[in-house]
N, C-alpha and C positions, 0 to 999 in steps of 0.2 A: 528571721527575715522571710519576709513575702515570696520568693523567688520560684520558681518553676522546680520540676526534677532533670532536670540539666542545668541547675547552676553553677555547680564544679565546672563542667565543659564548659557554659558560656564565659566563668570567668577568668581560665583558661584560653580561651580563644582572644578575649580582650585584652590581655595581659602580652597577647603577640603584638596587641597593635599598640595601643597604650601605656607609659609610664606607668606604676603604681600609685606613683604622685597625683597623677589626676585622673583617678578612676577613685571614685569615693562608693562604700557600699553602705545601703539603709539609712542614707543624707539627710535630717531634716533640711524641706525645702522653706521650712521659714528665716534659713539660713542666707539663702539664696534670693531670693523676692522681695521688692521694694515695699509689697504689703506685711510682710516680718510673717506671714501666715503659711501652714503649706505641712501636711505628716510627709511619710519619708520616701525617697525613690530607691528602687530598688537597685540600681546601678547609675549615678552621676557621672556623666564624661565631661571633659573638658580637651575637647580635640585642639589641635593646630592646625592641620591642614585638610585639602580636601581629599586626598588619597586617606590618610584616616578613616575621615568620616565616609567614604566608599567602603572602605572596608568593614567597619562597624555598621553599616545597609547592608551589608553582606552576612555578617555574623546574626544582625537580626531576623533576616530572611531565614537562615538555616535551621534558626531554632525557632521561629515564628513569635519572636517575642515583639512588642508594639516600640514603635520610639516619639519620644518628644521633644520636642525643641524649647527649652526654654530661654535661649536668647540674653538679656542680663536681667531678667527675672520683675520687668513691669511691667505694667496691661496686662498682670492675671490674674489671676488667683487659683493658689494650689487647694484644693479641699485635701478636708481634717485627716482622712487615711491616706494621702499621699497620691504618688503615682506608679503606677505596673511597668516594667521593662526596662528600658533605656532613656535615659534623658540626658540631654546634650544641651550643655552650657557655655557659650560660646565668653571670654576670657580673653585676656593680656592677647593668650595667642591667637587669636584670632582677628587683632587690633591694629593692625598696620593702617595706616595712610602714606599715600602719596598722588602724584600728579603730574602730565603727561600734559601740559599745556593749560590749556581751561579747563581739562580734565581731570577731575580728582578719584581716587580707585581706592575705596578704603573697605578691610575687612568685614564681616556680617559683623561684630564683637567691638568694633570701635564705635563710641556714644557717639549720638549726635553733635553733644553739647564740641566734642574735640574736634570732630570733623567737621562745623561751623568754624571756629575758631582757626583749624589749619588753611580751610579755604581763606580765612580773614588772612592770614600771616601772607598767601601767595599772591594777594590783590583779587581774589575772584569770589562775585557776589552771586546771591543766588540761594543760599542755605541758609541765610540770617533768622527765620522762621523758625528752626529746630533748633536754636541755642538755649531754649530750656527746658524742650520735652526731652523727659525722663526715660532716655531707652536706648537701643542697641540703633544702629543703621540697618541693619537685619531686619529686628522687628518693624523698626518706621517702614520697610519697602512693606513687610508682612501685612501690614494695617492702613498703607498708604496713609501714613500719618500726618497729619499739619496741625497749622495755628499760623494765627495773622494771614489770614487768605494764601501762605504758601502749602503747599501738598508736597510730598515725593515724587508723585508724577508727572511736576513740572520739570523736574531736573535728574532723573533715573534715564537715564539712557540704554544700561544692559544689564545683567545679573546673571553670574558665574553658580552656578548650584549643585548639587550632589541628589540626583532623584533615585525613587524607592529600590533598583534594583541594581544602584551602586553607581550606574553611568552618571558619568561629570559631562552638564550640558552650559551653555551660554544661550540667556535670551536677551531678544533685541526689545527695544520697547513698544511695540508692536504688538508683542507675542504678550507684554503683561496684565493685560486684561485691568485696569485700573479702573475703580471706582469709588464710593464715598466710602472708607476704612475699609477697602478689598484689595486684595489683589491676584492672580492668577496661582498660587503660593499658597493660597487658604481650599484650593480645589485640587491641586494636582501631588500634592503630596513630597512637590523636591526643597531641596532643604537651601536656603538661601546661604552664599558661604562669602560672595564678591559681590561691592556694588560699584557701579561707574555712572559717574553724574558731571554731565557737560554743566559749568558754569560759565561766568563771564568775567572778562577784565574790568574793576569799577577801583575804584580809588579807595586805598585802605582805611581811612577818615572816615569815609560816608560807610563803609562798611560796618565798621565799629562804634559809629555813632547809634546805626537800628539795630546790632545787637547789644547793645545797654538798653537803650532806651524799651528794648522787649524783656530784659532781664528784671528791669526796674518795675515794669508793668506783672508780671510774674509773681517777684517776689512780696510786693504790697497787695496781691488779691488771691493770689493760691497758699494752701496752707503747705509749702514744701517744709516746713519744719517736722513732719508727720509723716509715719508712715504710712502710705495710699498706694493704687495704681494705677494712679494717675485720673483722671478726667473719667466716672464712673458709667455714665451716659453718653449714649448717641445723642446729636443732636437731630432732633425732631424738625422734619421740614416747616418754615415760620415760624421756629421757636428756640427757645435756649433752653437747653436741661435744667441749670442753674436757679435759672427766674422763673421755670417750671414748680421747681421742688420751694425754695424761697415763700412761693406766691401759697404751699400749700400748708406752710407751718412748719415747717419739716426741719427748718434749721436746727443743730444741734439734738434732732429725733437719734434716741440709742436703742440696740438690740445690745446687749451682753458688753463686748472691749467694741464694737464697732459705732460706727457714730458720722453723721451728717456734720460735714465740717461746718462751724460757725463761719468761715474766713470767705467760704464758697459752695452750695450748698450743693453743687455739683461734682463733689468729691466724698467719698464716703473714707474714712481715715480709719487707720487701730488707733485707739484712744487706751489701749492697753491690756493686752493680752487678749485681743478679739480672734475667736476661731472663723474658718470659714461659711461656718454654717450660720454662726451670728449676723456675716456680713449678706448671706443669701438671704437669711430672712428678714435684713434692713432694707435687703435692696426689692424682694415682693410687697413690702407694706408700701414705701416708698412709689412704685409702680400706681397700686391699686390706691392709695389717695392723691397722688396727682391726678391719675383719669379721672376718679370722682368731681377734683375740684376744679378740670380744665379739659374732662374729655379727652386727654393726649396720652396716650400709650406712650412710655419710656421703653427705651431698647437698651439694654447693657452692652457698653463697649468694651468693657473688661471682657478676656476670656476666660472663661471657665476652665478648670485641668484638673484630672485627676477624678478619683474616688471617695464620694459621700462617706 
């Protein structure tokens, strides 16, 4: 195991805060990640609460070990040696919904897809956009994520978080600095744990009318039957990644398991045992003959994690 010379102590110190049940050590993350890719972490948390995860910012401070969030494990990619320190997977426990009026308060750890659907169940519209992105409510605020013209930061209101030196803070939406796949979150280092999103009263019908009808849209053009993470490219201002790559040949272009989905050419897929380094050097060829054949720099919206 990768681990430091205090890994006794640190696992020790974890073992105060953490069940043995969800403290996993030397985890393959391909276990964990929507792209099935990812070597091992050297300690996998799966917190419940936020006094926890204060305390394990505590534990990591003491021993200066680094931590990462990986959320429910899409939008990244883990490389081939894994990752160093702490990684925190947020889970069941971290999955609550509920709702205080037009407002609904659900966990960093609860999908999008359920907390669409829960707001559908209480009559309140507003989330119908996130019924098929593939990810955590955590990570959507993380990435300010959308589809169908909706964003997170039409409907985030505040975010309950746990920052690096343990303090549990609330920000207003103001304070979240939102922009095209940013948020204040990717700069300051606090760990998103609560989201609270003002919706609206709309009629349960119309509600569930737009999210099929984006499900149906979804399922006929994106390759969800494959393992991806999700939507590989930024989109380029006046342009679509998709019809970028399409327009350069690139459809079904492979490096090793990794591969240009035929379905959307804007997804890069494991076609089968693909490492991450396969998928890094699909996604640099990819770059350098779209610019060739349209001038356009690609920017990967996948995050990168971990160690080459």
């Amino acid at each position: 195991m990768r681990r430091n010379d205090h890994s006794e102590e640190i696992l020790l110190e974890l073992n105060k805060v953490i069940p043995p049940a969800r403290l996993l050590l030397n985890e393959p993350l391909s276990k964990h990640t929507t792209f099935k890719i990812g070597g091992p972490a050297d300690y996998l948390v799966f917190p419940a609460t936020m006094d926890e995860i204060s305390a394990i910012m505590l534990i990591s401070k003491q021993f200066e070990i680094p931590v990462t969030i990986l959320g429910n494990g899409s939008n990244i990619l883990v490389l081939d040696k894994g990752i160093k320190g702490l990684v925190l997977k947020f889970g069941s426990e971290m999955s609550n919904i509920r709702n205080e009026g037009s407002t609904v308060i659900a966990g960093a750890g609860a999908m999008l897809a359920d907390v669409s659907s829960y707001a559908a169940s209480c009559g309140l519209g507003g989330m119908e956009f996130a019924i098929g992105i593939p990810g955590s409510i955590g990570g959507a605020v993380f990435m300010n994520a959308g589809a169908y013209s909706g964003e997170m930061c039409q409907v985030v209101t505040g975010v309950s978080g746990v920052c690096a030196d343990g303090t549990i803070r609330h920000y207003t939406s103001s304070e979240l600095a939102f922009g095209y796949r940013h948020s204040i979150f990717q700069d300051n280092g606090c760990i998103i744990c609560e989201v609270e999103l003002k919706l609206h009263v709309q009629e349960k019908p119309m509600i569930v009318q737009k999210m099929d009808d984006y499900t149906v849209k979804r399922e006929t053009k994106q390759p969800l039957e494959m393992p991806s993470a999700g939507s590989t490219f930024k989109r380029p201002t006046g342009y679509f990644a998709g019809t970028l790559i399409e327009q350069a040949g690139l459809k079904g272009f492979q490096v090793g398991g990794a591969q240009v989905s035929m379905k959307h050419a804007g997804f890069v897929i494991n076609a089968g045992g693909a490492t991450a380094e396969d998928v890094l050097l699909l996604i640099e060829e990819v770059q350098r003959r779209v610019y060739e054949h349209s001038g356009v720099m690609l920017h990967p919206e996948v995050r990168i994690l971990g160690e080459e």
